[in-house]
N, C-alpha and C positions, 0 to 999 in steps of 0.2 A: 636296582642294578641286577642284570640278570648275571646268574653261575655258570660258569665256563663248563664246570664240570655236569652240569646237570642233563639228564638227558636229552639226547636233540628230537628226539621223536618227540615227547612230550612240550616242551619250548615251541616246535612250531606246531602242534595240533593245539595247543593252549591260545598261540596266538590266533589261530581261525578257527577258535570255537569247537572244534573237534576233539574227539576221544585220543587219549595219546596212540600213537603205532610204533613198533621197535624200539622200546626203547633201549638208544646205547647213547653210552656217553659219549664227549666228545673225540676223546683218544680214541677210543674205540671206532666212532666211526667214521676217524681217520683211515684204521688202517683197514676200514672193510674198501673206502675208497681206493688204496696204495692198493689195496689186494685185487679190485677189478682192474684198475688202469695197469699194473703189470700183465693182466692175462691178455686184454685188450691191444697195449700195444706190441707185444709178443707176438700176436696175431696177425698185426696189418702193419706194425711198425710207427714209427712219431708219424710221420709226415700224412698218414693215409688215417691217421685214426684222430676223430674227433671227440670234443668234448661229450660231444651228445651223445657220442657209442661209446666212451667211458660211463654216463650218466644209465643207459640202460641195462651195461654190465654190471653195475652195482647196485639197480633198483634203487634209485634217486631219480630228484630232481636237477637239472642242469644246473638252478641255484643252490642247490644244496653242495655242490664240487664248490664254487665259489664263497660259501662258507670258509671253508679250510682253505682252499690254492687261487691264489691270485690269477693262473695261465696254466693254459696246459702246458707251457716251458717250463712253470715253477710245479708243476706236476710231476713231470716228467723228471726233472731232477731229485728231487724228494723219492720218486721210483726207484732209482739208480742210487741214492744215498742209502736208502735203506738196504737194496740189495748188495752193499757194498760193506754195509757195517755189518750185516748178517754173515756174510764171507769173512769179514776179520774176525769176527767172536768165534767161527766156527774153526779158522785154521790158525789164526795169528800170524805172525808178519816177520818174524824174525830167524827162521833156518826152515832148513832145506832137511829131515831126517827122515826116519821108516814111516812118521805120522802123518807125514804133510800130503801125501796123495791120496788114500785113504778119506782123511778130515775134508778134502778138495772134493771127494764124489760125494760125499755123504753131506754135504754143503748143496752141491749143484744137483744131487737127487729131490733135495727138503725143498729146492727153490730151482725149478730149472728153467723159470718163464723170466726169472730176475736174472737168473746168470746166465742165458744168452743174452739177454736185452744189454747185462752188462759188459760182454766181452764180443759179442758178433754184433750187435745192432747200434747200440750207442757211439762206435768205432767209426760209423758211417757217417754221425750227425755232429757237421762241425760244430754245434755252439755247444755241443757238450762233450767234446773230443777231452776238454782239459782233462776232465776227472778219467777219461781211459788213461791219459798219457800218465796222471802220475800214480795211476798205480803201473804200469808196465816199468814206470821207471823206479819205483821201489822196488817192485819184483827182480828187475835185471841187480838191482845192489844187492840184495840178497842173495841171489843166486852169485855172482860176482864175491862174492864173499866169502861164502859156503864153498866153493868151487874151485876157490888159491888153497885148499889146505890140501887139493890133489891136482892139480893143474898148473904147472908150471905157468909165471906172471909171462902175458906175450899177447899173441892175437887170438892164437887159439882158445886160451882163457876168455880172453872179452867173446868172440863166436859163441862157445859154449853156455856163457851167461846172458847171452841175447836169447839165442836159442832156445833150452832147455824150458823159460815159462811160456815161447808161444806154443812149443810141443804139446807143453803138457795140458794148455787152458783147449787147445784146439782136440786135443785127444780126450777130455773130459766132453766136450761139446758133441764129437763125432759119436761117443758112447752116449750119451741123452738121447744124438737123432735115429740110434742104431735099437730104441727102447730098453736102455739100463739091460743088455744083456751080462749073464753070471758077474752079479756083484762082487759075488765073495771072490771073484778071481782080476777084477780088472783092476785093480790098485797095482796086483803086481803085473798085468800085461803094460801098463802104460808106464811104469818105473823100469821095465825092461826096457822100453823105447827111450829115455832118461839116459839108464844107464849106456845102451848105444851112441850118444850124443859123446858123453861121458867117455868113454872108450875111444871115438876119432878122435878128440881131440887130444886126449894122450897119448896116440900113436905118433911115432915119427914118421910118415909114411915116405 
């Protein structure tokens, strides 16, 4: 029985008689794959990118993707999962405070090929729209949340909590496409714009 964990370069250079090359294990050369297919489809997007221009992004063989991913569907989601559990370890999921936009660029600066794909490009592609929709709609609870303890309960409250995460995911993106300009200052330009939201809608105008 062969070992899951052993390394794959050697497993197949063993089996064709060959001197082992790279070796890494299997995890590992999962995520050298997860690591070409997000530059890959970041580039040309799902629909335009093949498996085969994944396979030479990652210096593989086309059957070696098919070791680990059934489809480039289950590819592609596995992409997007990962970029998404990377996003929750990095901000976590439960308020709205001085940390959360900060941890949000410093998230999409470490990954910025996974957090557009996650929030500008996956957006586009119905059969994997669910996993945008429920994070937009945990994001709106949260900020709906965060957002009654100064916003009187009304419409304006619900506006404001729609609002404020596409503001902010879109002004994290617009900062990525603008080349990460002045780090250490754009947490607080894009919480300005936050707090703007913030401010209509506890005006009475």
């Amino acid at each position: 029985m062969s070992n899951p964990d052993a390394p794959e370069g050697d497993v197949l250079a063993l089996a064709a008689g060959q001197a082992p090359v790279r070796r890494l294990r299997r995890a590992e050369r999962r995520e050298q794959i997860l690591d070409a297919a997000t530059r890959a489809f970041a580039r040309a997007g799902y629909a335009a990118t093949g498996l085969d221009d994944i396979a030479a992004e990652a210096e593989l063989t086309r059957a070696m993707l098919y070791r680990h991913f059934d489809s480039k569907a289950d590819l592609y989601r596995a992409v997007l999962d990962r970029a998404c559990t990377r996003l929750a370890e990095a901000t976590g999921a439960d308020d709205f405070d001085d940390s959360a936009i900060p941890a949000l660029l410093r998230a999409a600066s470490a990954d910025p090929d996974g957090f557009r794909l996650l929030f500008r490009y996956a957006a586009r592609e119905p059969d994997f729209r669910d996993l945008i929709d429920s994070i937009t709609a945990a994001s709106r609870e949260v900020a709906h949340r965060n957002l009654a303890r100064r916003i009187p309960a009304g419409p304006w409250l619900d506006w404001a909590a729609n609002l404020i995460p596409a503001v902010t995911l879109e002004a994290v993106i617009a900062w990525l496409d603008a080349g990460q300009p002045d780090p250490g200052q754009a947490a607080d330009r894009i919480a300005a714009a936050v707090h703007g939201v913030m401010a209509a809608a506890q005006t009475d105008l």
